[in-house]
Short mmCIF file of the C-alpha atoms (twelve columns), coordinates in Angstrom:
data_MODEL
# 
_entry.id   MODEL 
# 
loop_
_atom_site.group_PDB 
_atom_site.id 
_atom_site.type_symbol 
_atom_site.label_atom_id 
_atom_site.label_alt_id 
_atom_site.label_comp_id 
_atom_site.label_asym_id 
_atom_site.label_seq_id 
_atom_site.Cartn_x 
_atom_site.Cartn_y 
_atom_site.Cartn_z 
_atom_site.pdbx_PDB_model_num 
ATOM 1   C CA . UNK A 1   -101.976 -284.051 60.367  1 
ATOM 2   C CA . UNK A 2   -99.084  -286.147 61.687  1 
ATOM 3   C CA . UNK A 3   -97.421  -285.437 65.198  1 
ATOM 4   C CA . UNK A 4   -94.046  -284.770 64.979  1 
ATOM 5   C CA . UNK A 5   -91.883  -286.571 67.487  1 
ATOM 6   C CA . UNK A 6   -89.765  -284.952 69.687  1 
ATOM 7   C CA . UNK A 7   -86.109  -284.160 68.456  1 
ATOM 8   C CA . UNK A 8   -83.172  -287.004 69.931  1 
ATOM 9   C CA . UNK A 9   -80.275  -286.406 70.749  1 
ATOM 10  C CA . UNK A 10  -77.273  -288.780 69.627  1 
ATOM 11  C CA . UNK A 11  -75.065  -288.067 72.780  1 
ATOM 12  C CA . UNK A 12  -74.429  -291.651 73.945  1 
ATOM 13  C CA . UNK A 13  -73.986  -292.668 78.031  1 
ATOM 14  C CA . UNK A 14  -70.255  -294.638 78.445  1 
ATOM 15  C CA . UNK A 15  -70.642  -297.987 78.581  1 
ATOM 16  C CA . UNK A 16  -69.703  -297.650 82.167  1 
ATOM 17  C CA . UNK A 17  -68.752  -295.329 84.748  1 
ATOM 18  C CA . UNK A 18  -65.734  -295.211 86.961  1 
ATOM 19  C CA . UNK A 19  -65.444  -293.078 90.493  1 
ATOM 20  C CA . UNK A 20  -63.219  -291.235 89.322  1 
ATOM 21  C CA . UNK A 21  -65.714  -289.984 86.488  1 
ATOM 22  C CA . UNK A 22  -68.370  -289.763 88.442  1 
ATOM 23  C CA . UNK A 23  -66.440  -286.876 90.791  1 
ATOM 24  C CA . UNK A 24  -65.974  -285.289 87.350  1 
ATOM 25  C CA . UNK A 25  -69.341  -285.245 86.429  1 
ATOM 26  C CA . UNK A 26  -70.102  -283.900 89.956  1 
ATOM 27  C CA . UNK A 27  -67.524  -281.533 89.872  1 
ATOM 28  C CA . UNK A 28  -68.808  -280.205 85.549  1 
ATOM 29  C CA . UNK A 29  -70.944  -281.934 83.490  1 
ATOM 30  C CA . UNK A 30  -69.836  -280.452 80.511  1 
ATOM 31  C CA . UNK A 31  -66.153  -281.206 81.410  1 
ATOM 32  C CA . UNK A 32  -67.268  -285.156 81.371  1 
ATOM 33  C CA . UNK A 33  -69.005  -284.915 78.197  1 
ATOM 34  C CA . UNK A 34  -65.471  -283.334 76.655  1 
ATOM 35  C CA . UNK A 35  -63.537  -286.270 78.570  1 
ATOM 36  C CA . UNK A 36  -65.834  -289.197 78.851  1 
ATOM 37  C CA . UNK A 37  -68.326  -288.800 75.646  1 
ATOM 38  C CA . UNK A 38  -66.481  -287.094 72.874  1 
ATOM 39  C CA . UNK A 39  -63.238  -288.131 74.370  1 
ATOM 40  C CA . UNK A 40  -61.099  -284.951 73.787  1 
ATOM 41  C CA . UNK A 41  -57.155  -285.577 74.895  1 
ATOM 42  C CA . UNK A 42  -56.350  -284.363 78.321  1 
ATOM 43  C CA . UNK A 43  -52.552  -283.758 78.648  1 
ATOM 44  C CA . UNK A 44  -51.237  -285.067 81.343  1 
ATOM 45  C CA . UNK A 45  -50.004  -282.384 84.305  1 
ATOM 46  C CA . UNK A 46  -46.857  -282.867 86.456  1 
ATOM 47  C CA . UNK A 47  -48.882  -284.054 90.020  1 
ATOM 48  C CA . UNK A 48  -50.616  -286.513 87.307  1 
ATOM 49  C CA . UNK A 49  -47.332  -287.505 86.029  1 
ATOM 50  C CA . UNK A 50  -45.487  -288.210 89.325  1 
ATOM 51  C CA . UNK A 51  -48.986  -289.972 91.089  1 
ATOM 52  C CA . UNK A 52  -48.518  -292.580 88.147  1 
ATOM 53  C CA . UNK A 53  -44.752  -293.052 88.486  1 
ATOM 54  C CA . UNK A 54  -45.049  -293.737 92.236  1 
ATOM 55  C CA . UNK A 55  -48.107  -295.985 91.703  1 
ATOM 56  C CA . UNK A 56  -45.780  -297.754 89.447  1 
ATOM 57  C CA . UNK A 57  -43.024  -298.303 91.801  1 
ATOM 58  C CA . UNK A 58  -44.577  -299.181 94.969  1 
ATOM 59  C CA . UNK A 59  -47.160  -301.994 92.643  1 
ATOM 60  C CA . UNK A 60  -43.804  -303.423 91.408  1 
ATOM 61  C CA . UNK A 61  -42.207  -303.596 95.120  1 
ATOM 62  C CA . UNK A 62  -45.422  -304.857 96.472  1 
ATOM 63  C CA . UNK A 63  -45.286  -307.408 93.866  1 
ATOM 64  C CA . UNK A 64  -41.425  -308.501 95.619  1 
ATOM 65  C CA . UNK A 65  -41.475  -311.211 98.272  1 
ATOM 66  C CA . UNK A 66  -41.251  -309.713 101.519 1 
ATOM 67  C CA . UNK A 67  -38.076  -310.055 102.461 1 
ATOM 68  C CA . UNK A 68  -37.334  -307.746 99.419  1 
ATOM 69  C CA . UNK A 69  -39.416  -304.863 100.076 1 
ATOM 70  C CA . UNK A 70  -36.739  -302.672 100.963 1 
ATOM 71  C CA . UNK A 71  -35.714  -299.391 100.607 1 
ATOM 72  C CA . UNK A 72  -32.389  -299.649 98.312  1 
ATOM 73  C CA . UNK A 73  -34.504  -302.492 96.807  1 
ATOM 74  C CA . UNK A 74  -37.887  -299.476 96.387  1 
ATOM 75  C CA . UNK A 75  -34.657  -297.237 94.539  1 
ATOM 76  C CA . UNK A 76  -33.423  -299.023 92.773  1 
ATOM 77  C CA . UNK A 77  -37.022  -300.506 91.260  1 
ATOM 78  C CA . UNK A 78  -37.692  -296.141 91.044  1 
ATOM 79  C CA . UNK A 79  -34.418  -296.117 88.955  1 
ATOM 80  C CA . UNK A 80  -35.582  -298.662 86.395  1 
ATOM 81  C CA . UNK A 81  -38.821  -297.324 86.241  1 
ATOM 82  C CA . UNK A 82  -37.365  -293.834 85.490  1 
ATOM 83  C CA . UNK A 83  -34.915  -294.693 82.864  1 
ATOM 84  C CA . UNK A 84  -37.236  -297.438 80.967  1 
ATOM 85  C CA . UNK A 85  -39.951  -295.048 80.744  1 
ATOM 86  C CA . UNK A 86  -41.221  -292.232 82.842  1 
ATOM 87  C CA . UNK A 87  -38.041  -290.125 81.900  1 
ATOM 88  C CA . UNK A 88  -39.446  -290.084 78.661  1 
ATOM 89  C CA . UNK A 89  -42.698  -289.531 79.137  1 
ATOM 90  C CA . UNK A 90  -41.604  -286.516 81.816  1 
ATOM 91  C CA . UNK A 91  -39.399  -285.072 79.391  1 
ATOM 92  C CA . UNK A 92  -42.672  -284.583 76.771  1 
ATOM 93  C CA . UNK A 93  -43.660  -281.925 79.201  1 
ATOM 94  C CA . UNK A 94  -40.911  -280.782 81.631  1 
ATOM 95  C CA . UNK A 95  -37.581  -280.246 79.550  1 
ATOM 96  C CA . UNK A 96  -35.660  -278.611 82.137  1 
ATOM 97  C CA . UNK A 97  -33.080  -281.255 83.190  1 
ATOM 98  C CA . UNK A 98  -32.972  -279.317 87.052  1 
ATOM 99  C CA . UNK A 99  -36.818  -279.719 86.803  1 
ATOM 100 C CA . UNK A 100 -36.415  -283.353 86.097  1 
ATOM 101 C CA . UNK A 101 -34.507  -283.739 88.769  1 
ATOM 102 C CA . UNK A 102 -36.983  -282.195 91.366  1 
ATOM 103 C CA . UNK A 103 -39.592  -284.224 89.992  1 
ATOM 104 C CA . UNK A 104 -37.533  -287.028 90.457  1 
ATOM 105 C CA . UNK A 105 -36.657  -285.778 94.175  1 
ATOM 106 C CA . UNK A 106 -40.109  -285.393 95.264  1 
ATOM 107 C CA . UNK A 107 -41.029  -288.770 93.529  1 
ATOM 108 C CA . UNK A 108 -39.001  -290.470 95.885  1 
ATOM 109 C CA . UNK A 109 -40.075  -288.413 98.954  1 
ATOM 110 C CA . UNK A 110 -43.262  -289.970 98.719  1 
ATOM 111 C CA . UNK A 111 -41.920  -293.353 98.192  1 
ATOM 112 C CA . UNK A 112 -39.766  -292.813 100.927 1 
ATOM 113 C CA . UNK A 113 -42.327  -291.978 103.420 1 
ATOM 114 C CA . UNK A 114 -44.298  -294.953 102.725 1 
ATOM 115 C CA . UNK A 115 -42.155  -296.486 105.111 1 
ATOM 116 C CA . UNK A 116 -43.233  -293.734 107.881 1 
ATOM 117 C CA . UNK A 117 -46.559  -295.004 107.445 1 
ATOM 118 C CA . UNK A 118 -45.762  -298.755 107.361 1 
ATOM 119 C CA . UNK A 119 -43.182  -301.886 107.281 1 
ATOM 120 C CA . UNK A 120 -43.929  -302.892 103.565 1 
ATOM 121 C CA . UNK A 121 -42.543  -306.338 104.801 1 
ATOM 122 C CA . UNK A 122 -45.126  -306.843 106.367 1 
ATOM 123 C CA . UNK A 123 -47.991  -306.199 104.749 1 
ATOM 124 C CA . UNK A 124 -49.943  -308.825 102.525 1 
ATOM 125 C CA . UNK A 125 -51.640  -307.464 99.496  1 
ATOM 126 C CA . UNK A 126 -54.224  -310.199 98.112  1 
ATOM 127 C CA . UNK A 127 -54.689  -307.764 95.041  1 
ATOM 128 C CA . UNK A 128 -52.430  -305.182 93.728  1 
ATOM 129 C CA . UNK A 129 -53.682  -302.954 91.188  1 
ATOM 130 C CA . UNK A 130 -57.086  -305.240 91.539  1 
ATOM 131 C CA . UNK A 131 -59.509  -304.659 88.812  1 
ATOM 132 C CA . UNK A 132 -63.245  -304.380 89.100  1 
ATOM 133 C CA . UNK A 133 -66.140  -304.851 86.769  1 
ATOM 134 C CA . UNK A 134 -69.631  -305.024 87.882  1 
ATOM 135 C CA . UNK A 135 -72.887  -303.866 88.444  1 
ATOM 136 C CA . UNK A 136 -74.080  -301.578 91.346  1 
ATOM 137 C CA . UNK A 137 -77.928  -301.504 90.887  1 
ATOM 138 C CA . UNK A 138 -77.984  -301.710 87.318  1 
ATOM 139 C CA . UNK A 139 -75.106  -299.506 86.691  1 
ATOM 140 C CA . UNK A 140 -71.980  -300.707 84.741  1 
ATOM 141 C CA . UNK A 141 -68.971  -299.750 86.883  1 
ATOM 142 C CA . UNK A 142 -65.523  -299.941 86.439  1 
ATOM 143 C CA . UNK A 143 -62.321  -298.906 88.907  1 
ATOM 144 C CA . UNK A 144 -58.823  -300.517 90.183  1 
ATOM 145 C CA . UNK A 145 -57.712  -300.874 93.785  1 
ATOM 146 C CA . UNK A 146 -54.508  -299.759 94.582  1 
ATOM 147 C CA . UNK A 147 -54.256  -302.508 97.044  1 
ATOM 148 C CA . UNK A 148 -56.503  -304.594 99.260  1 
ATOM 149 C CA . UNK A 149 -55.707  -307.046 102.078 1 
ATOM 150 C CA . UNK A 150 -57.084  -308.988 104.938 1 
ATOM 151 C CA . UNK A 151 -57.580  -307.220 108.177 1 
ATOM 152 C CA . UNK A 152 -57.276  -309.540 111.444 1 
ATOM 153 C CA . UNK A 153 -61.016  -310.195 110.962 1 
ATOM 154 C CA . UNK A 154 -60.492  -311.593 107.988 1 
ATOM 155 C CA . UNK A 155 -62.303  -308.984 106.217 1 
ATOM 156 C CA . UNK A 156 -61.253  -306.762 103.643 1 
ATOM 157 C CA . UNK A 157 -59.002  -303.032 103.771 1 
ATOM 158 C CA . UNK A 158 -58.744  -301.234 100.850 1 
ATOM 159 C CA . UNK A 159 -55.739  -298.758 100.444 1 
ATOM 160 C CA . UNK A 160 -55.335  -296.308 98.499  1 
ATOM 161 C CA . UNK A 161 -51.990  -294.441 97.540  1 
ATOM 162 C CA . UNK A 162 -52.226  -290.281 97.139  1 
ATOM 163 C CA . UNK A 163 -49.338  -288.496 95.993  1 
ATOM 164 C CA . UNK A 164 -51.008  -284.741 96.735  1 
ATOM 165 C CA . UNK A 165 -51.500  -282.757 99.974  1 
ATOM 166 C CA . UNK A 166 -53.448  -284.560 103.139 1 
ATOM 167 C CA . UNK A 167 -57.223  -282.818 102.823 1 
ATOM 168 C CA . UNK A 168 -58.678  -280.272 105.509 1 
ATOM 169 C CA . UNK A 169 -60.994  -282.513 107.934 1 
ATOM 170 C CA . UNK A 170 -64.379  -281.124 106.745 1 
ATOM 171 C CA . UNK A 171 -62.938  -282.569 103.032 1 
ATOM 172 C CA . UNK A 172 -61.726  -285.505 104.202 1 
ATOM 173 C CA . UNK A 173 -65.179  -287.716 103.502 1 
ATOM 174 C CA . UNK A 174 -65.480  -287.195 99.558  1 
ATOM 175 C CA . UNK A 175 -62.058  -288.637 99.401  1 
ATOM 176 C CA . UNK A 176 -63.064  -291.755 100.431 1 
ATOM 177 C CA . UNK A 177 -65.923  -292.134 97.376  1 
ATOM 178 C CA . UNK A 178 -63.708  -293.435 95.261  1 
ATOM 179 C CA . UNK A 179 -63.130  -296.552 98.059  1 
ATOM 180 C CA . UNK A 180 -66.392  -297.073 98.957  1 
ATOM 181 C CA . UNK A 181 -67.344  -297.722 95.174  1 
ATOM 182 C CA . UNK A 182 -64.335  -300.135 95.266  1 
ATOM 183 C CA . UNK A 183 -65.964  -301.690 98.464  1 
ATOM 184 C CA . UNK A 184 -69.459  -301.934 97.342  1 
ATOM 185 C CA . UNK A 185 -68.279  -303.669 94.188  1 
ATOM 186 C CA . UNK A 186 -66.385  -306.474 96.014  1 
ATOM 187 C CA . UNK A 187 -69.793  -307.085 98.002  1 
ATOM 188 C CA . UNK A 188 -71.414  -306.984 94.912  1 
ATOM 189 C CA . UNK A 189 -68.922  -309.631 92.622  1 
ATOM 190 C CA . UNK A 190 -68.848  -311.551 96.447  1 
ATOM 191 C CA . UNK A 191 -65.471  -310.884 96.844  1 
ATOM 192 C CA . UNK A 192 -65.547  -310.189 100.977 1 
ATOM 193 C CA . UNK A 193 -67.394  -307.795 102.709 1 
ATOM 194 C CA . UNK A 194 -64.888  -304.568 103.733 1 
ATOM 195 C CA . UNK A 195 -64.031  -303.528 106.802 1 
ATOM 196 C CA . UNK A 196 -62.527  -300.295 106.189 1 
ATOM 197 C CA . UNK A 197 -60.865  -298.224 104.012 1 
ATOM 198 C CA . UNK A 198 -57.281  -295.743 103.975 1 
ATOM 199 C CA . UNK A 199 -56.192  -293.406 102.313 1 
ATOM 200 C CA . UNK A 200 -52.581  -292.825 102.402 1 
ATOM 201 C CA . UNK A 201 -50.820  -289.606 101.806 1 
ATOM 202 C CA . UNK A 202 -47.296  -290.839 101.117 1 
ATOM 203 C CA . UNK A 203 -45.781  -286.924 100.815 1 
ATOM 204 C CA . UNK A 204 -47.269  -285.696 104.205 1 
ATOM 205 C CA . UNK A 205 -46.901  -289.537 105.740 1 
ATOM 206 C CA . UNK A 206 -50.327  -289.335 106.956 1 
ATOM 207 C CA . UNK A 207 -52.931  -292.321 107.100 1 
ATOM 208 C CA . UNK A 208 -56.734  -291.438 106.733 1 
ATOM 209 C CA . UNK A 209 -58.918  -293.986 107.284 1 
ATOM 210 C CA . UNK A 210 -62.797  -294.882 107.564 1 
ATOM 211 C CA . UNK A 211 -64.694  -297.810 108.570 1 
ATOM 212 C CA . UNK A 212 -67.166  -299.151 106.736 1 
ATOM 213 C CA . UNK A 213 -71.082  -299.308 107.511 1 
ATOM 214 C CA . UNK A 214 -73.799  -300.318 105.611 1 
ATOM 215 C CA . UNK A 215 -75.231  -296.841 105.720 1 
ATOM 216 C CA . UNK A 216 -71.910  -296.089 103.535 1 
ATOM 217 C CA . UNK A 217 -72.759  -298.504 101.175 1 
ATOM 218 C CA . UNK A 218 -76.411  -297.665 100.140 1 
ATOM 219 C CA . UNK A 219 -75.280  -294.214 100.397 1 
ATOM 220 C CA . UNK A 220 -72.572  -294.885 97.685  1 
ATOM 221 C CA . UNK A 221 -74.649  -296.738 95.635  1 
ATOM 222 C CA . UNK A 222 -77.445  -294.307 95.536  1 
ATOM 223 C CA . UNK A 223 -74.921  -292.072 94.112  1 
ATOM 224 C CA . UNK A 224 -73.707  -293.756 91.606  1 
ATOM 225 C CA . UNK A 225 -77.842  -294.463 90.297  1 
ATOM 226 C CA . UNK A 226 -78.491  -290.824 90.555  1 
ATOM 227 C CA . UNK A 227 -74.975  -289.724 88.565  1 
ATOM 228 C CA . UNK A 228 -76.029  -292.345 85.865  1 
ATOM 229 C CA . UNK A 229 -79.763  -291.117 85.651  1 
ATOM 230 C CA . UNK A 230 -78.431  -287.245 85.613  1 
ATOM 231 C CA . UNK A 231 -75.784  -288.346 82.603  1 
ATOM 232 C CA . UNK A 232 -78.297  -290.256 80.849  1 
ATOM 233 C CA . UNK A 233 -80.735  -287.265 81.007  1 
ATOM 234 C CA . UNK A 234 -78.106  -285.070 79.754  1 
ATOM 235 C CA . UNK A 235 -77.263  -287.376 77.069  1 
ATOM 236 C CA . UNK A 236 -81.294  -287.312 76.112  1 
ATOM 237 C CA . UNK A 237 -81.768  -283.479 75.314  1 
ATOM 238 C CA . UNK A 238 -77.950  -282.906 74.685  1 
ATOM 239 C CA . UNK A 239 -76.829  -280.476 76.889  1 
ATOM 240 C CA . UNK A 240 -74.253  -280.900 79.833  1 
ATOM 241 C CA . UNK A 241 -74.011  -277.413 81.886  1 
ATOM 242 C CA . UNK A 242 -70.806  -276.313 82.294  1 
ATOM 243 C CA . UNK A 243 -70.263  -275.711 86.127  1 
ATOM 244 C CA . UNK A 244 -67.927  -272.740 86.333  1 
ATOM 245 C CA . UNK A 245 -65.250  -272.828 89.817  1 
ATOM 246 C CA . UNK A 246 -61.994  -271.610 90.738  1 
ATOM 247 C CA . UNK A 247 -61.351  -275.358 89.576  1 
ATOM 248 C CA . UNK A 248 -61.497  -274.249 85.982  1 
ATOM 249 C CA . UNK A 249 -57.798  -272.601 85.466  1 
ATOM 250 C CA . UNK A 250 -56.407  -275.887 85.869  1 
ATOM 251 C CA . UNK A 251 -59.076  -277.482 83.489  1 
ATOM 252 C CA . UNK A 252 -57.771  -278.986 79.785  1 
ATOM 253 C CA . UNK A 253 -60.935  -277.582 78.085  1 
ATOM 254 C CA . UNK A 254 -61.618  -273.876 79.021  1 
ATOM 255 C CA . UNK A 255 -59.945  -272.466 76.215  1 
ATOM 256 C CA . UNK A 256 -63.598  -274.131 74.382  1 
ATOM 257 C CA . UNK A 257 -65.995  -273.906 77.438  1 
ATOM 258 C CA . UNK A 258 -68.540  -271.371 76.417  1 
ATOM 259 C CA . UNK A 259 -68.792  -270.361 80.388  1 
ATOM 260 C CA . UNK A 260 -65.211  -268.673 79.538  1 
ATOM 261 C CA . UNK A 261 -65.823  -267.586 75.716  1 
ATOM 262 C CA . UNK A 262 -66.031  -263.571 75.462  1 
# 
């Protein structure tokens, strides 16, 4: 009598992994398989919405000479920005013109307190909005730097721009995944070796930052294998458990998680 082989699934792995969704896989399997495998929409939400528009206007400003990193230069790049595109695609989910204009408001707070944190005029970005493909032990990987520059050592600082609240100290260290990915693939593609990494919270005008040791970097890395072995598992007998938080009333697919069906 013949064996029968064991049932496949036909899930498929992305072709590579980002930080970002490896914290979503961490945070709900099944929430990356709706996002990352079968690729359901995720509308965007208003702290989405104004964490791109500032991104926007601070990588066009950083992109100015030096001299012209100023802020009635920084408004008046915010006002291009706003009426070229983002106050259309803000209008697609806030309609309220006095809503617009708070969004707008808090937009440029952040921008704003950029320069509480630093003289843009003096900083020297090597890389703005620096892309990265390569392979961390095997593993396809894929992320862009808000910023990177050379430190007095002439090694590398990665910064990072956050638009949300400052986190509580004992949070503080998974915030700085995302980096250390970035910092392990510039080893990795022989970029420069980093020195440290910062996280800047332009609304609270607060700096975090982290040196980097080579304890962080095999720690990172074994992360990222183990994520990619755990989704590649999941992928094999088709099932990604749904992981059900507080988290989940702001997540795009619990109307069709079957944690939340009745």
């Amino acid at each position: 009598m013949r064996s029968m082989s064991p049932m496949t699934s036909d899930l498929k792995a992305p072709a590579y992994l980002s930080p970002s969704s490896i914290g979503t896989y961490q945070q709900c399997p099944l929430k990356f398989k709706y996002s990352r495998i079968d690729r359901l929409p995720e509308p965007p939400t208003e702290a989405t919405l104004m964490g791109n528009f500032v991104h926007d206007v601070l990588e066009m400003m950083y992109g100015l000479p030096p001299e012209n990193r100023t802020l009635d230069i920084a408004r008046e790049l915010s006002r291009q920005a706003w009426t070229q595109e983002w106050q259309e695609k803000v209008s697609q989910l806030i309609s309220d013109p006095a809503q617009q204009r708070t969004f707008r408001w808090n937009s440029w707070w952040c921008i704003e307190s950029l320069w509480n944190l630093e003289d843009p005029q003096l900083v020297e970005p090597k890389g703005i909005e620096f892309e990265l493909n390569g392979l961390l032990s095997g593993v396809a990987m894929k992320g862009f730097i808000d910023r990177w520059s050379h430190t007095e050592s002439d090694r590398i600082l990665i910064s990072d721009y956050k638009t949300g609240k400052t986190p509580k100290p004992h949070y503080a260290g998974d915030k700085f995944f995302q980096l250390l990915v970035y910092a392990c693939l510039m080893k990795e593609l022989n970029l420069g070796d980093v020195e440290a990494v910062e996280l800047l919270y332009l609304k609270d005008g607060k700096r975090l930052r982290q040196e980097v040791t080579q304890n962080d970097l095999d720690g990172t890395v074994e992360v990222v294998v183990k994520t990619k072995a755990s989704i590649d598992a999941d992928c094999e007998r088709g099932q990604f458990a749904p992981t059900p938080t507080r988290l989940c009333d702001w997540c795009s697919f619990k109307s069709i998680c079957p944690a939340w069906k009745k």
